[in-house]
FIMARVO-839857 format. One record per residue: residue number from 1; residue in one letter; chain; z, y, x of N, C-alpha, C in turn. Coordinates in nm, 2 decimals. Example, Ala and Ser with C-alpha at 12.3 -4.5 7.8 and 13.67 -1.06 7.14 Angstrom:
BEGIN
<pt><pos>1</pos><code>A</code><unit>A</unit><n_w>0.78</n_w><n_v>-0.57</n_v><n_u>1.32</n_u><ca_w>0.78</ca_w><ca_v>-0.45</ca_v><ca_u>1.23</ca_u><c_w>0.78</c_w><c_v>-0.33</c_v><c_u>1.32</c_u></pt>
<pt><pos>2</pos><code>S</code><unit>A</unit><n_w>0.71</n_w><n_v>-0.22</n_v><n_u>1.28</n_u><ca_w>0.71</ca_w><ca_v>-0.11</ca_v><ca_u>1.37</ca_u><c_w>0.79</c_w><c_v>0.00</c_v><c_u>1.29</c_u></pt>
//
This chain:
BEGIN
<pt><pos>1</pos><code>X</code><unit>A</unit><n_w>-2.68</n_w><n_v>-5.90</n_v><n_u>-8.07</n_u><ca_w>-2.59</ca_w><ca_v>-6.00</ca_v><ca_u>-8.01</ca_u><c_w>-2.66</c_w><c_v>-6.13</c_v><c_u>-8.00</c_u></pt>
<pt><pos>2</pos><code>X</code><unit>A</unit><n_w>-2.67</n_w><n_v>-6.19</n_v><n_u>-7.87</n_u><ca_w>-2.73</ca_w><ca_v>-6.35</ca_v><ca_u>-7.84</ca_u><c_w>-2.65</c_w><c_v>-6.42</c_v><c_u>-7.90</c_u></pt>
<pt><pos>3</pos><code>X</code><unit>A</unit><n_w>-2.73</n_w><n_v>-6.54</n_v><n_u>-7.95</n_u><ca_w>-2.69</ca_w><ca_v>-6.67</ca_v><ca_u>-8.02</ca_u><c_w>-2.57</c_w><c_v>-6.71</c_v><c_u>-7.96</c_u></pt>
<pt><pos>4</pos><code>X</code><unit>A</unit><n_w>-2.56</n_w><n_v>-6.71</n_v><n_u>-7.78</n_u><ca_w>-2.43</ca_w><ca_v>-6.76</ca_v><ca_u>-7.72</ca_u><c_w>-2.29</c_w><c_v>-6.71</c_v><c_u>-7.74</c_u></pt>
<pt><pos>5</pos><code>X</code><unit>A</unit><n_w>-2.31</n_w><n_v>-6.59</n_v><n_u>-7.76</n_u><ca_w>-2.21</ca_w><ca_v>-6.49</ca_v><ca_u>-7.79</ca_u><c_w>-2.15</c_w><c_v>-6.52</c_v><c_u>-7.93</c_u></pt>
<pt><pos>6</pos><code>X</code><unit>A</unit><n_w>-2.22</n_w><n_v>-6.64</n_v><n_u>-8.04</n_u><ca_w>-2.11</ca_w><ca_v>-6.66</ca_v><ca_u>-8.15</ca_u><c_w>-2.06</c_w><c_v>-6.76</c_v><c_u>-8.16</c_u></pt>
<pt><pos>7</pos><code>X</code><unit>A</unit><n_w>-1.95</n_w><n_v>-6.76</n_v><n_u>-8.18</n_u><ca_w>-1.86</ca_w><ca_v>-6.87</ca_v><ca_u>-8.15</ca_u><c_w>-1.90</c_w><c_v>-7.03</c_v><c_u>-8.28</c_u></pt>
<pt><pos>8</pos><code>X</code><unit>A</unit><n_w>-1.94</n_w><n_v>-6.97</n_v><n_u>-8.34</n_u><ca_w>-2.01</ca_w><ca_v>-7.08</ca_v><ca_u>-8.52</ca_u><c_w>-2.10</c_w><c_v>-7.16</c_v><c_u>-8.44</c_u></pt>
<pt><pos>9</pos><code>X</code><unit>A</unit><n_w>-2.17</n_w><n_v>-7.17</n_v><n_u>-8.37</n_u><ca_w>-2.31</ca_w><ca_v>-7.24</ca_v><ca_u>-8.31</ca_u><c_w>-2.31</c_w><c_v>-7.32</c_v><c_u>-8.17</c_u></pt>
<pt><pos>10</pos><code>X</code><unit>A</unit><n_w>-2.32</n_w><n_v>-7.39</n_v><n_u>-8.14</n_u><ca_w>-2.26</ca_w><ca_v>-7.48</ca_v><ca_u>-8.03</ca_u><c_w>-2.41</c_w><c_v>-7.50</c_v><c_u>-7.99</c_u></pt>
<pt><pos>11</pos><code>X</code><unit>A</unit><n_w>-2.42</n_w><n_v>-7.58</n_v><n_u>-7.84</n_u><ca_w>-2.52</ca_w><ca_v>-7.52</ca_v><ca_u>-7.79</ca_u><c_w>-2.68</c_w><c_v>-7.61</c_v><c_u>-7.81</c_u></pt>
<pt><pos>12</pos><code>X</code><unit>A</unit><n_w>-2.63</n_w><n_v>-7.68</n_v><n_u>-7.89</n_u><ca_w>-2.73</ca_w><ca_v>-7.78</ca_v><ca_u>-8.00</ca_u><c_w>-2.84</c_w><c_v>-7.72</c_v><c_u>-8.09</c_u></pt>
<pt><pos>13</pos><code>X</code><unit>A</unit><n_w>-2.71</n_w><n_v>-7.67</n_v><n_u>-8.12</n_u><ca_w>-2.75</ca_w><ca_v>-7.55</ca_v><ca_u>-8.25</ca_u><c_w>-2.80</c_w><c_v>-7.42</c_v><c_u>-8.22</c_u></pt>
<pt><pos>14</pos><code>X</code><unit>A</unit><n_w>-2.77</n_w><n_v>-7.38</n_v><n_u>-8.13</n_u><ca_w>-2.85</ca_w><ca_v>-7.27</ca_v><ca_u>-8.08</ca_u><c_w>-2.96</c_w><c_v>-7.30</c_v><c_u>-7.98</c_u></pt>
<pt><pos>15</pos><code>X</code><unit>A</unit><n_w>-2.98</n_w><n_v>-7.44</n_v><n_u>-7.95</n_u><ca_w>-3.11</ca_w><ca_v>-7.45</ca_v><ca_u>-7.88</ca_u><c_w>-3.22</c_w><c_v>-7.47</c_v><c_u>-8.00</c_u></pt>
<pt><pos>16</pos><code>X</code><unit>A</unit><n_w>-3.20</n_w><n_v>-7.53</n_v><n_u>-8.14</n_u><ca_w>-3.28</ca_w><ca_v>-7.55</ca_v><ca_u>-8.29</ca_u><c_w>-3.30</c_w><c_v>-7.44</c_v><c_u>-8.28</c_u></pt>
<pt><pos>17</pos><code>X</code><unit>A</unit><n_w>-3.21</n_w><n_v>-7.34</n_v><n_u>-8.31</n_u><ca_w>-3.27</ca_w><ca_v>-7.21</ca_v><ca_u>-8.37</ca_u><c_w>-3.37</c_w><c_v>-7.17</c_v><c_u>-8.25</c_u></pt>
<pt><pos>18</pos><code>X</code><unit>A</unit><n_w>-3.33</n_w><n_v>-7.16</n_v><n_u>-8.11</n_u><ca_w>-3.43</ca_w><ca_v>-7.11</ca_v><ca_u>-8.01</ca_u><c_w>-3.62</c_w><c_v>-7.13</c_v><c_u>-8.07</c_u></pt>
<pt><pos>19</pos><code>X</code><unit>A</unit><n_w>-3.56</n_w><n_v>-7.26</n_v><n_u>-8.10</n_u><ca_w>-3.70</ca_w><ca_v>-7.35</ca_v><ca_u>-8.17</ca_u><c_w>-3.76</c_w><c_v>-7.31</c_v><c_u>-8.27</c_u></pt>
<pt><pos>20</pos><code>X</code><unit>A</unit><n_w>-3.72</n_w><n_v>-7.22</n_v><n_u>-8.32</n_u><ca_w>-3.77</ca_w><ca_v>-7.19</ca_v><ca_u>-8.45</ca_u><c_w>-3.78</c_w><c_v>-7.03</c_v><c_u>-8.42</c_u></pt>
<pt><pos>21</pos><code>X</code><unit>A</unit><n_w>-3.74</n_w><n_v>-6.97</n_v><n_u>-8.33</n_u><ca_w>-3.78</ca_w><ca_v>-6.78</ca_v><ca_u>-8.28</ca_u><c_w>-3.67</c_w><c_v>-6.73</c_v><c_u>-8.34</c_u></pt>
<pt><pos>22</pos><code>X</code><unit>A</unit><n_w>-3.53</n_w><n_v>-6.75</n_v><n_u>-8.32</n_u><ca_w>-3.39</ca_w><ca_v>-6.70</ca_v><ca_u>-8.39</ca_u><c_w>-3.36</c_w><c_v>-6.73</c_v><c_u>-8.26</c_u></pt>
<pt><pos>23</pos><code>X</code><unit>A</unit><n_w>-3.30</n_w><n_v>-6.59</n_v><n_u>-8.19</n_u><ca_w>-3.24</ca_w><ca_v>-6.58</ca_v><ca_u>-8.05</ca_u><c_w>-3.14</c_w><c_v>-6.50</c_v><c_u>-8.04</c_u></pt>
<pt><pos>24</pos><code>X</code><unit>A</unit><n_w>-3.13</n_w><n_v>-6.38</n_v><n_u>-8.17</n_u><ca_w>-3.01</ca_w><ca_v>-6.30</ca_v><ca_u>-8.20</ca_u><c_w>-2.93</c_w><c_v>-6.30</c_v><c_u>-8.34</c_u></pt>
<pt><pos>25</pos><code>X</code><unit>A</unit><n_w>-2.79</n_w><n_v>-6.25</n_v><n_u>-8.32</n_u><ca_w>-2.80</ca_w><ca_v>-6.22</ca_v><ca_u>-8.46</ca_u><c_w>-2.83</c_w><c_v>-6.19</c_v><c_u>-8.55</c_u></pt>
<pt><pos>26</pos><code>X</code><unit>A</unit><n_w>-2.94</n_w><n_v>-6.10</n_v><n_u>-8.53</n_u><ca_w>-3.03</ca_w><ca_v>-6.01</ca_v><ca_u>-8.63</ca_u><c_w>-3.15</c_w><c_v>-6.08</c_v><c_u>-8.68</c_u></pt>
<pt><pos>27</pos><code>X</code><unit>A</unit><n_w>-3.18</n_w><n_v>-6.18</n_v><n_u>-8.55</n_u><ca_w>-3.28</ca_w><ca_v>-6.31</ca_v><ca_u>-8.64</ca_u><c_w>-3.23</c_w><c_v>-6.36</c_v><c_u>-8.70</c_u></pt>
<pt><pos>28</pos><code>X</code><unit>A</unit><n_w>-3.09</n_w><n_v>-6.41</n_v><n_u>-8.71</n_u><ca_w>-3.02</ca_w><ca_v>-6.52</ca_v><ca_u>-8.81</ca_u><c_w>-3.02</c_w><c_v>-6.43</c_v><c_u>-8.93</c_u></pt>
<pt><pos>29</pos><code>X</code><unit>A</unit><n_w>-2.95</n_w><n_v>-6.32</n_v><n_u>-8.93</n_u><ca_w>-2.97</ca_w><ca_v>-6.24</ca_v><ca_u>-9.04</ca_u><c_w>-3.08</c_w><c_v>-6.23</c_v><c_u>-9.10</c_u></pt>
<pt><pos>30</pos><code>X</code><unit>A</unit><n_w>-3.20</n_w><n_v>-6.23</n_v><n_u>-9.04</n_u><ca_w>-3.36</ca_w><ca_v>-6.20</ca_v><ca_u>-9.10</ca_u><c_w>-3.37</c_w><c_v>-6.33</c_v><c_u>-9.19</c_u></pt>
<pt><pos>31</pos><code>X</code><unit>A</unit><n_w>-3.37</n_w><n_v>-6.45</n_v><n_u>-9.10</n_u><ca_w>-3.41</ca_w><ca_v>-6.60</ca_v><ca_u>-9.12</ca_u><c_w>-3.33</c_w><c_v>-6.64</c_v><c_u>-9.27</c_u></pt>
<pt><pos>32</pos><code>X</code><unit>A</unit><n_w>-3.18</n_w><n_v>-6.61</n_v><n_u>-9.20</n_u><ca_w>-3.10</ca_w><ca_v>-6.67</ca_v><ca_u>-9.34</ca_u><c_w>-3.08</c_w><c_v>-6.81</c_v><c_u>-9.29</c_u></pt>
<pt><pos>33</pos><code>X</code><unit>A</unit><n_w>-2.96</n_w><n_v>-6.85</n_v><n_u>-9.32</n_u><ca_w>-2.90</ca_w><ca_v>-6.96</ca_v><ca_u>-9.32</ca_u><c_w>-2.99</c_w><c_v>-7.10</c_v><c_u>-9.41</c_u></pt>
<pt><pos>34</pos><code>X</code><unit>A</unit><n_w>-3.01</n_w><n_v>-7.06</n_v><n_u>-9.48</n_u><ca_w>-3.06</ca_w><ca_v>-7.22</ca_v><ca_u>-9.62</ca_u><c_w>-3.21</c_w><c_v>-7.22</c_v><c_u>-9.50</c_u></pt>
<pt><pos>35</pos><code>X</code><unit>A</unit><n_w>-3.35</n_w><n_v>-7.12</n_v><n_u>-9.50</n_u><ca_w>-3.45</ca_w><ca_v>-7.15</ca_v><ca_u>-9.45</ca_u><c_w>-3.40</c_w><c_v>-7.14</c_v><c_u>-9.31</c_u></pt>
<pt><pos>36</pos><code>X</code><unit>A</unit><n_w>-3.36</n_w><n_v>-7.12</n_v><n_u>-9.21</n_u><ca_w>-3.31</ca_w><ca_v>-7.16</ca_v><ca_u>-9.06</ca_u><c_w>-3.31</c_w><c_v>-7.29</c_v><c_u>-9.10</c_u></pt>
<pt><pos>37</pos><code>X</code><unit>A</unit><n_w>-3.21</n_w><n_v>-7.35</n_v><n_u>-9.16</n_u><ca_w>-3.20</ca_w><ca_v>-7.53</ca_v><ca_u>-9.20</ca_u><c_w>-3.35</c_w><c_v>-7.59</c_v><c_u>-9.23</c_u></pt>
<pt><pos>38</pos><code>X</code><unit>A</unit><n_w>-3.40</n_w><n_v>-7.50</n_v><n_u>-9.32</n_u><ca_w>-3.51</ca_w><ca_v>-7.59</ca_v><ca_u>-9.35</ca_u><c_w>-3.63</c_w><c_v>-7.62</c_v><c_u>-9.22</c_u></pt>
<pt><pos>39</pos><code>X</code><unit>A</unit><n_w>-3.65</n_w><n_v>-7.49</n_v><n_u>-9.17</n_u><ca_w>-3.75</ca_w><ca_v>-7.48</ca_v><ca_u>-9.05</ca_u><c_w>-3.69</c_w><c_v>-7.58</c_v><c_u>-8.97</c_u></pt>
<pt><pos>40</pos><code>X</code><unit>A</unit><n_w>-3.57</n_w><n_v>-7.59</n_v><n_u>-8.92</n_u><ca_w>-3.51</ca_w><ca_v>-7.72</ca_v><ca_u>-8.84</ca_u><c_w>-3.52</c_w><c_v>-7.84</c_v><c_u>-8.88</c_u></pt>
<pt><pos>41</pos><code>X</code><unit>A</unit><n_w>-3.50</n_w><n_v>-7.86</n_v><n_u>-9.00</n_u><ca_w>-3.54</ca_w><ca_v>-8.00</ca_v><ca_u>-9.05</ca_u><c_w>-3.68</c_w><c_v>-8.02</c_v><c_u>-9.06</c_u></pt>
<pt><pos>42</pos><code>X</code><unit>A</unit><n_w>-3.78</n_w><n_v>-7.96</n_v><n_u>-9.09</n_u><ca_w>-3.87</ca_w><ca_v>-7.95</ca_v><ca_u>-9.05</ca_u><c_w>-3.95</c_w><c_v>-7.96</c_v><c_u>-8.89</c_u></pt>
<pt><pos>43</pos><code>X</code><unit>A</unit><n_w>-3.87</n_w><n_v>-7.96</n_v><n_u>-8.78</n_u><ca_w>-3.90</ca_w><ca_v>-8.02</ca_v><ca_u>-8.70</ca_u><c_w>-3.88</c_w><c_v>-8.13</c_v><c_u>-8.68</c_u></pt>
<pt><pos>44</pos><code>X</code><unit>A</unit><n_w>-3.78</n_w><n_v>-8.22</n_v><n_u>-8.76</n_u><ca_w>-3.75</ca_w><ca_v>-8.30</ca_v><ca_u>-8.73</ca_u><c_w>-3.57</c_w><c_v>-8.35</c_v><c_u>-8.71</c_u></pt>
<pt><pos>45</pos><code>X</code><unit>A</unit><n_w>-3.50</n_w><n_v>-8.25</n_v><n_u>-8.65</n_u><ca_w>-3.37</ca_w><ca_v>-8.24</ca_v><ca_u>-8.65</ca_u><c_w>-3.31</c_w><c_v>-8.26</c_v><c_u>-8.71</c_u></pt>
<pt><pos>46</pos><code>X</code><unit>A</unit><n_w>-3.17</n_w><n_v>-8.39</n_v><n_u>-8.68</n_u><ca_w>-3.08</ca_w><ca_v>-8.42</ca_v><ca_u>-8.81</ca_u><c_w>-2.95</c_w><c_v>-8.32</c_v><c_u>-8.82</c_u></pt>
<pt><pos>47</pos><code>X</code><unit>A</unit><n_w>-3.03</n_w><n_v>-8.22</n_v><n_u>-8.88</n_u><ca_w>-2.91</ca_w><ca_v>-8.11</ca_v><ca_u>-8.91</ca_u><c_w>-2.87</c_w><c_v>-8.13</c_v><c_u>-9.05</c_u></pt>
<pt><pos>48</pos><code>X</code><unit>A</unit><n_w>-2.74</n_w><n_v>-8.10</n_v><n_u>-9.03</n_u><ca_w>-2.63</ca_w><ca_v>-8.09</ca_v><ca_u>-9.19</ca_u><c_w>-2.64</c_w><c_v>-7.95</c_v><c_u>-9.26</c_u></pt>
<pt><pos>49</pos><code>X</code><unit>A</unit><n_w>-2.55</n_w><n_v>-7.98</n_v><n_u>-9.34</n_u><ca_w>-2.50</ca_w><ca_v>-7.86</ca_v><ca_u>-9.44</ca_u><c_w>-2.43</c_w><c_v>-7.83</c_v><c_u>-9.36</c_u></pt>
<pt><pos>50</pos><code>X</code><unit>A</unit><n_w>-2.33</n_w><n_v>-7.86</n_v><n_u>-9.28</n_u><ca_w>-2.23</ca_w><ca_v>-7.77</ca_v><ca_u>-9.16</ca_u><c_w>-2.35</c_w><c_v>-7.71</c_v><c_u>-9.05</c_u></pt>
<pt><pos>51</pos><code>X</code><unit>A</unit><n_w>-2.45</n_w><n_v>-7.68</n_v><n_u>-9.04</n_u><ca_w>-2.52</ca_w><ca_v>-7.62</ca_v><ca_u>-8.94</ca_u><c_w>-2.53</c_w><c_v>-7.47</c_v><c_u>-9.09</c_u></pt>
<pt><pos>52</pos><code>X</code><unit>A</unit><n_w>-2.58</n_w><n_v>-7.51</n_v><n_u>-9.20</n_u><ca_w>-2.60</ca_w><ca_v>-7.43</ca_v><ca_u>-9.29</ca_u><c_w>-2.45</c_w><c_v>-7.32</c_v><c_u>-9.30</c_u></pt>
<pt><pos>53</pos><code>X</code><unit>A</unit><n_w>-2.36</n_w><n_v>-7.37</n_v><n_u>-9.29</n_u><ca_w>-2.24</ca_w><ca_v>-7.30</ca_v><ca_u>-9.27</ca_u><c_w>-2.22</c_w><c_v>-7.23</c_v><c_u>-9.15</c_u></pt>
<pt><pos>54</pos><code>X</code><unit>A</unit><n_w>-2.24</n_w><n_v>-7.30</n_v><n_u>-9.07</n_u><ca_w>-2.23</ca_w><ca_v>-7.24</ca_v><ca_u>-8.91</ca_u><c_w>-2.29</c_w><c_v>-7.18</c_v><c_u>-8.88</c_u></pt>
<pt><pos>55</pos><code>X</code><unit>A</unit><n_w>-2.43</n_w><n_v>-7.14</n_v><n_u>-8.94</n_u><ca_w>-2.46</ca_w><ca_v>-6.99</ca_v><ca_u>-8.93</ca_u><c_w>-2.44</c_w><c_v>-6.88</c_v><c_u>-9.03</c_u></pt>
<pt><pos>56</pos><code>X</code><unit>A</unit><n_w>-2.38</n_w><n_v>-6.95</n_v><n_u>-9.16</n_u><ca_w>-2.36</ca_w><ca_v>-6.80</ca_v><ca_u>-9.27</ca_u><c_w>-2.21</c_w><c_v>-6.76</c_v><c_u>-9.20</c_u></pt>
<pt><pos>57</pos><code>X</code><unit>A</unit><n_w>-2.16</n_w><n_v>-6.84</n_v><n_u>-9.14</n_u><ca_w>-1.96</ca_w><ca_v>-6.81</ca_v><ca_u>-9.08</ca_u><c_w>-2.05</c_w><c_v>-6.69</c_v><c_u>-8.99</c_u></pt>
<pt><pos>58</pos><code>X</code><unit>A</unit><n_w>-2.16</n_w><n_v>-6.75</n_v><n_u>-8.86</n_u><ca_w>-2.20</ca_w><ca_v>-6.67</ca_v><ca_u>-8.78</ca_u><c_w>-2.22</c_w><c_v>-6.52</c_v><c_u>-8.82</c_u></pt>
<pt><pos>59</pos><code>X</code><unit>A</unit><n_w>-2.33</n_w><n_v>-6.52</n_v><n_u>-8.94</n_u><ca_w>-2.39</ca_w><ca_v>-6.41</ca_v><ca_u>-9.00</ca_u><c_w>-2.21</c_w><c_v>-6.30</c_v><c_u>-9.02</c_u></pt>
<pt><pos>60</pos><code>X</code><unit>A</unit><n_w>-2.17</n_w><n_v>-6.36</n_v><n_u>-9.05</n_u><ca_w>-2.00</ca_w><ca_v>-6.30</ca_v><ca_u>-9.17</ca_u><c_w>-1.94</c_w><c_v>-6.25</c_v><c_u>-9.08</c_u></pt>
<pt><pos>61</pos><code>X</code><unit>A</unit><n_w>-1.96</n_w><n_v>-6.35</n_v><n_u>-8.96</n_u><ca_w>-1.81</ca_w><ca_v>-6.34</ca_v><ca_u>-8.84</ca_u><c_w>-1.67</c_w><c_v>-6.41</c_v><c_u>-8.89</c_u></pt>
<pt><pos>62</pos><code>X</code><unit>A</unit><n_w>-1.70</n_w><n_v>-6.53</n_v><n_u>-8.93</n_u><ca_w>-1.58</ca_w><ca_v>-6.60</ca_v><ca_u>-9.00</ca_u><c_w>-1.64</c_w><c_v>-6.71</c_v><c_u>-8.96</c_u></pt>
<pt><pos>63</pos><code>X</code><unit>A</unit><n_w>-1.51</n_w><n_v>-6.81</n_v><n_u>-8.94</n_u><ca_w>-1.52</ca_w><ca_v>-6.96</ca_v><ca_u>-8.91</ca_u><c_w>-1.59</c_w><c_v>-7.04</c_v><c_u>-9.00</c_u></pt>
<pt><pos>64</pos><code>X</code><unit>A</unit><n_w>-1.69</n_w><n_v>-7.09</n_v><n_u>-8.97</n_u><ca_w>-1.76</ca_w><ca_v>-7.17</ca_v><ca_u>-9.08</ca_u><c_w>-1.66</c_w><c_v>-7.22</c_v><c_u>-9.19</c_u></pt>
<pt><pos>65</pos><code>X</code><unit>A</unit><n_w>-1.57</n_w><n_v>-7.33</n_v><n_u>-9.14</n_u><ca_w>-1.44</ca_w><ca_v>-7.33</ca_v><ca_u>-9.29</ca_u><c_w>-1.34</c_w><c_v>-7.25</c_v><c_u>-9.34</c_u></pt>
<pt><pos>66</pos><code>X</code><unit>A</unit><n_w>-1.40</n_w><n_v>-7.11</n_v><n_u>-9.27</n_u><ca_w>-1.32</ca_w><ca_v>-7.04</ca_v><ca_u>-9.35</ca_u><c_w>-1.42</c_w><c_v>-6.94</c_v><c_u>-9.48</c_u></pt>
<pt><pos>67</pos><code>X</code><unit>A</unit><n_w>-1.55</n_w><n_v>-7.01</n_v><n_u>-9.51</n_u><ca_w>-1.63</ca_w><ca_v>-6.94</ca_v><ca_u>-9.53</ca_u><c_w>-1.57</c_w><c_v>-6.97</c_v><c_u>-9.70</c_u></pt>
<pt><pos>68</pos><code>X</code><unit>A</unit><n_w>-1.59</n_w><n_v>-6.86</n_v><n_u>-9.78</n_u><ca_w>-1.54</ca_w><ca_v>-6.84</ca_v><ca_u>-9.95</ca_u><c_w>-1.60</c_w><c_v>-6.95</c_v><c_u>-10.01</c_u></pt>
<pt><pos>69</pos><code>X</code><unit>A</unit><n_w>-1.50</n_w><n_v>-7.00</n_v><n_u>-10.12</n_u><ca_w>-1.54</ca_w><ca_v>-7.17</ca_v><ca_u>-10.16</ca_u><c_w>-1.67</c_w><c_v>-7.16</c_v><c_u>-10.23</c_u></pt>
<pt><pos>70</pos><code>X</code><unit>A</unit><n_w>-1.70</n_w><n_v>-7.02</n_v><n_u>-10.33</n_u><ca_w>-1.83</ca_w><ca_v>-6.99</ca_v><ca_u>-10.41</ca_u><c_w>-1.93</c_w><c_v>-6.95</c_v><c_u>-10.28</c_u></pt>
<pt><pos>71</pos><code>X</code><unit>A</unit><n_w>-1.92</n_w><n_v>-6.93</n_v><n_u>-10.18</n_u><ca_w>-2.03</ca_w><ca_v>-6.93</ca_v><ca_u>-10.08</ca_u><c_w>-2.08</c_w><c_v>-7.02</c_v><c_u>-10.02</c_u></pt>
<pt><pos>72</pos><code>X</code><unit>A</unit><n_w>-1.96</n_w><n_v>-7.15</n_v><n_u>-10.00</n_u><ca_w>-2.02</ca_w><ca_v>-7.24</ca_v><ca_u>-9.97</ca_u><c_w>-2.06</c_w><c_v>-7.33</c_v><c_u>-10.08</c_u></pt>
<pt><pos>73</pos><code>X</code><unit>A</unit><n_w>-2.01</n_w><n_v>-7.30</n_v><n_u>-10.17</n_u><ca_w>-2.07</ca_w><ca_v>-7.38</ca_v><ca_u>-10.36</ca_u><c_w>-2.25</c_w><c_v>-7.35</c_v><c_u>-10.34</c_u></pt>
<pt><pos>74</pos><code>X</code><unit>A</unit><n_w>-2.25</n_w><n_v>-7.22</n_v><n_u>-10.28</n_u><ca_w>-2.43</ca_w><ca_v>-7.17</ca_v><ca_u>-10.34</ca_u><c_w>-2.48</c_w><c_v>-7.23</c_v><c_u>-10.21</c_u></pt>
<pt><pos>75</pos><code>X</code><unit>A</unit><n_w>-2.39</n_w><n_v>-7.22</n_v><n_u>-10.14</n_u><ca_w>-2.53</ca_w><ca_v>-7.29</ca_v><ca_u>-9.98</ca_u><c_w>-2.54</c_w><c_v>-7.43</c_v><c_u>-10.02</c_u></pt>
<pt><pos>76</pos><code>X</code><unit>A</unit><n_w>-2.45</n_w><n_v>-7.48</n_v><n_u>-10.09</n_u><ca_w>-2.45</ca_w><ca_v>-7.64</ca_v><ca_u>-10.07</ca_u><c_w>-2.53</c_w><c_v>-7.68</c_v><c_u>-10.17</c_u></pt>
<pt><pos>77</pos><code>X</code><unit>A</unit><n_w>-2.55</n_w><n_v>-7.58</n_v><n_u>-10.27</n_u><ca_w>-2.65</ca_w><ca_v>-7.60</ca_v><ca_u>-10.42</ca_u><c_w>-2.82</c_w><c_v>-7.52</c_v><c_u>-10.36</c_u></pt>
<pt><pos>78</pos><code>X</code><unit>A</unit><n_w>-2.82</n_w><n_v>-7.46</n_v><n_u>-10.28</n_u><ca_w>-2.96</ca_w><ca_v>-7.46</ca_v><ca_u>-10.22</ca_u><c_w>-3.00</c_w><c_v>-7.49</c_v><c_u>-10.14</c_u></pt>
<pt><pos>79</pos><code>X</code><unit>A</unit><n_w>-2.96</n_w><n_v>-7.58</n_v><n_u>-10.07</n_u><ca_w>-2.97</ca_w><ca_v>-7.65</ca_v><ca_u>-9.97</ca_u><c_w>-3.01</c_w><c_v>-7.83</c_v><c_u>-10.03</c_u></pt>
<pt><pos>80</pos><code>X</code><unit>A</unit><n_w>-2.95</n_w><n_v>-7.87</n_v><n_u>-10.15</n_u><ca_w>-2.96</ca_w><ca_v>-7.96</ca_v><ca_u>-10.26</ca_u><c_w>-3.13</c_w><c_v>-7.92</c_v><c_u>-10.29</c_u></pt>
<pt><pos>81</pos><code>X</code><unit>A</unit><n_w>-3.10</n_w><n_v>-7.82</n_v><n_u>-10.36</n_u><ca_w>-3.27</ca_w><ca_v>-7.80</ca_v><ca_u>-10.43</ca_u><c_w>-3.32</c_w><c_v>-7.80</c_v><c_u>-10.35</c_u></pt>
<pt><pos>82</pos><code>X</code><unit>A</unit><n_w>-3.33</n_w><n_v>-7.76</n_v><n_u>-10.18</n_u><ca_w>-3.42</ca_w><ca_v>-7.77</ca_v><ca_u>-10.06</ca_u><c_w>-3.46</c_w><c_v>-7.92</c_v><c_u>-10.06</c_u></pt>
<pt><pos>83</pos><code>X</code><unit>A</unit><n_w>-3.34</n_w><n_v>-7.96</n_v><n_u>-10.08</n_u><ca_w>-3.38</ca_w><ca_v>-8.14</ca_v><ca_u>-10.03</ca_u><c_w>-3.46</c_w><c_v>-8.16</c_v><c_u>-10.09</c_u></pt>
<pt><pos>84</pos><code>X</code><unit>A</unit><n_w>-3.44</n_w><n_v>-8.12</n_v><n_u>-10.20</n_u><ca_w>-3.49</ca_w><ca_v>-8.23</ca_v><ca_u>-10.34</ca_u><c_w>-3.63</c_w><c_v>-8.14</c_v><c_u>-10.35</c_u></pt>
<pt><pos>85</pos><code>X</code><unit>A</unit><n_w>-3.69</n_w><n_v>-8.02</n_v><n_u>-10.33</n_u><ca_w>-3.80</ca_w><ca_v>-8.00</ca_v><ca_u>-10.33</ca_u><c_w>-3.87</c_w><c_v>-8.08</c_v><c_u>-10.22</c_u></pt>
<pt><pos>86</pos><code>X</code><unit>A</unit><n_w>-3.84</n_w><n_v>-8.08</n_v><n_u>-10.12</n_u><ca_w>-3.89</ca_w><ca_v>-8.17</ca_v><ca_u>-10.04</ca_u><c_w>-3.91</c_w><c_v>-8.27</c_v><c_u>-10.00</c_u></pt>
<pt><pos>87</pos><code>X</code><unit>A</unit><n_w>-3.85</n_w><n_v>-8.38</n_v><n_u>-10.09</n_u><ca_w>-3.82</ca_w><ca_v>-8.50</ca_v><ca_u>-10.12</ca_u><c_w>-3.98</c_w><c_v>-8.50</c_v><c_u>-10.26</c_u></pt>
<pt><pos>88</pos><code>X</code><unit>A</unit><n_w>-3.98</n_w><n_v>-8.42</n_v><n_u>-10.33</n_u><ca_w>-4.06</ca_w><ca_v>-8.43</ca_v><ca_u>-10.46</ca_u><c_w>-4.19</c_w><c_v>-8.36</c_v><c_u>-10.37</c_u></pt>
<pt><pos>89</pos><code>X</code><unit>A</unit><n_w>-4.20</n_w><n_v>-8.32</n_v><n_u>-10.26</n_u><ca_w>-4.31</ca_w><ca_v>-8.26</ca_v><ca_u>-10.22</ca_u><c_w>-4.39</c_w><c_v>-8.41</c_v><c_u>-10.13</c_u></pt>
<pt><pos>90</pos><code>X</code><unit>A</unit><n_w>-4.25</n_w><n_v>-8.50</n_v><n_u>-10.05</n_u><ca_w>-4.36</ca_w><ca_v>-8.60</ca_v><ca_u>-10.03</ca_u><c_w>-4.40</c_w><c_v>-8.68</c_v><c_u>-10.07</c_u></pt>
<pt><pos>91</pos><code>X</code><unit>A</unit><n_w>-4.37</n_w><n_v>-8.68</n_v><n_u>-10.21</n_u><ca_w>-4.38</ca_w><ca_v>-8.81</ca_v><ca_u>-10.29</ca_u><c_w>-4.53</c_w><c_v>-8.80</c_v><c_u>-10.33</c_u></pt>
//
């Protein structure tokens, strides 16, 4: 299924991922939601933790807020240690 075809990703967000070689759902699924964010940020992109959701809703087939509170507890807790390794990586 193409990136356009999910309703979680708006066409911002599916132009990032273009950028990073995630063009179907099966690359989102490969990539993974936490490293998709990081490769984006890594270009540069001021992507959120709601892009980090907007693709695990995508992955699930559930509305990003309707994603399980302990799912979005663990994206938002590795997405944290993402920062923060990378914050201690350019110091």
């Amino acid at each position: 299924m193409e990136l356009a075809q999910l309703d979680n990703l708006g066409p911002k967000s599916q132009a990032w991922l273009n950028e990073i070689g995630v063009f179907t759902l099966g690359d989102l699924e490969e990539i993974g939601p936490v490293e998709a964010y990081r490769q984006i940020k890594a270009r540069g992109h001021n992507a959120s933790l709601n892009l980090v959701y907007g693709i695990q809703g995508a992955i699930i087939g559930a509305p990003w807020n309707h994603l399980p509170l302990d799912m979005r507890e663990r994206l938002r807790r590795e997405v944290k240690e993402l920062n923060k390794r990378s914050r201690n990586e350019q110091s």
